[in-house]
C-alpha positions in Angstrom: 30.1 -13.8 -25.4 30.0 -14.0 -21.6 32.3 -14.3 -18.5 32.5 -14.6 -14.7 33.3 -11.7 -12.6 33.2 -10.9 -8.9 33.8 -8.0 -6.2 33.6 -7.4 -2.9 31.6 -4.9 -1.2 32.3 -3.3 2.1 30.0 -1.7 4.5 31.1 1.9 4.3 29.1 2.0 8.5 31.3 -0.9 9.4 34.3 -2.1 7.5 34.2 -5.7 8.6 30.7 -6.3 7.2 31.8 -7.8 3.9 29.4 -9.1 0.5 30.8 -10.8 -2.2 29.1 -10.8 -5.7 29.8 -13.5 -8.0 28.1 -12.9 -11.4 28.2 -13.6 -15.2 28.4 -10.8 -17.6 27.2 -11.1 -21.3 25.7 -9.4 -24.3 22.5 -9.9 -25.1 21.8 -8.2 -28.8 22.3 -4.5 -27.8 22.1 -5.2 -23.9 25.2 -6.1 -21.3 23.5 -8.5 -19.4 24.5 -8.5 -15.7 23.4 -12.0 -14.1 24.7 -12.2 -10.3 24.4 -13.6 -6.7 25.1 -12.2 -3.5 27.4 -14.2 -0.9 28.4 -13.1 2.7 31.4 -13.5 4.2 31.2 -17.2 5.1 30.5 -17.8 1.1 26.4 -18.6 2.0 24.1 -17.1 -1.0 22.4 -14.5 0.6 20.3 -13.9 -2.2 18.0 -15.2 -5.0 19.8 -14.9 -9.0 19.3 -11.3 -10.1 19.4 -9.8 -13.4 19.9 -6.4 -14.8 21.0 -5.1 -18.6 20.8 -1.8 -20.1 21.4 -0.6 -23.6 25.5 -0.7 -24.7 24.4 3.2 -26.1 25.0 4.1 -22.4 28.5 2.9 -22.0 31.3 5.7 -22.0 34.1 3.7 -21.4 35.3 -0.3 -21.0 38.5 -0.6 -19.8 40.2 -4.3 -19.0 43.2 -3.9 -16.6 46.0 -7.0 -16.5 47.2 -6.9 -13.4 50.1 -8.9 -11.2 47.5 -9.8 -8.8 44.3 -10.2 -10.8 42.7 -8.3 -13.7 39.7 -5.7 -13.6 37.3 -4.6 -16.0 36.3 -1.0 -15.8 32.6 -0.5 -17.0 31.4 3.1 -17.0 28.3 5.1 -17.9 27.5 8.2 -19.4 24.5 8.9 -16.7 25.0 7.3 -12.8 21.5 5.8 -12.8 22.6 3.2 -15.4 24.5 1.2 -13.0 22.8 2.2 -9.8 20.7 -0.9 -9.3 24.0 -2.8 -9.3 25.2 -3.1 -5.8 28.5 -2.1 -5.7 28.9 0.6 -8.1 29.0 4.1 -7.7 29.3 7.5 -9.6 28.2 5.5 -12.7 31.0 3.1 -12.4 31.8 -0.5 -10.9 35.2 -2.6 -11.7 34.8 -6.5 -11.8 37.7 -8.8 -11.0 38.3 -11.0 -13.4 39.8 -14.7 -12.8 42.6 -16.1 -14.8 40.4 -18.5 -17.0 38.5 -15.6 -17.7 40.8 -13.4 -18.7 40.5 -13.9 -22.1 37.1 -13.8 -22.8 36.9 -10.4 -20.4 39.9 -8.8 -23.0 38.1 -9.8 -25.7 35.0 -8.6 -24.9 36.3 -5.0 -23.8 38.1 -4.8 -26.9 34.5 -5.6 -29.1 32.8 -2.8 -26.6 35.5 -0.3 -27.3 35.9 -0.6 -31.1 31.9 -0.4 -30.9 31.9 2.9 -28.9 34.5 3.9 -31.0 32.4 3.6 -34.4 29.4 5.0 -32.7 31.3 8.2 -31.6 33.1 8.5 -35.4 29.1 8.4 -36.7 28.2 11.1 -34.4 31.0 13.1 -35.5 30.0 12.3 -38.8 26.4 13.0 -38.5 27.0 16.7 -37.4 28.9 18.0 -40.4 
């Protein structure tokens, strides 16, 4: 299952610098699979395809948000370094927009994450009584 996302990051020095990243997010056996571009303001690739995954073990919490203007997914870790080679995230978090044709897809696949995280926290439970 995979979908496109994008986001904008802003130069926190100067506000009018602008980078857009335009990406496909999958999962790949037990790995969310972050495949993504760079684009500056004009819309010219300012850089080569990138890749980055980790482990789903290191998710805390998916969260898809239906919005008027557009929807988000929420992606956070239970360490920061999980998401820090990601440009655009901080504090162990980073929130994709969503397009409409993906919408979908994105539900879906934060709904699958979350009923997985879910199990995995019921085992752990289980596992300490």
């Amino acid at each position: 299952m995979s979908f496109a996302y994008n986001y904008d990051i802003y130069d926190t020095e100067d506000p009018s610098l602008l980078k857009t990243v335009k990406g496909v997010l999958s999962i790949e056996g037990d790995e969310l699979l972050f495949e993504y571009k760079l684009y500056d303001m004009m819309g010219t690739v300012v850089s080569t395809l990138n890749k980055y995954s980790f482990s789903v073990n290191y998710l805390n919490k998916v969260m898809f948000k239906k919005g008027l203007f557009g929807s988000k997914l929420l992606i956070e870790t239970t360490k920061l370094v999980f998401l820090e080679p990601l440009p655009g995230s901080s504090q162990g978090k980073i929130t994709l927009r969503i397009n409409r044709e993906d919408r979908g897809s994105a539900q879906e696949f934060a709904t699958k994450l979350n009923i997985a995280l879910t199990e995995r926290k019921l085992k752990e439970l289980g596992d300490d009584s």
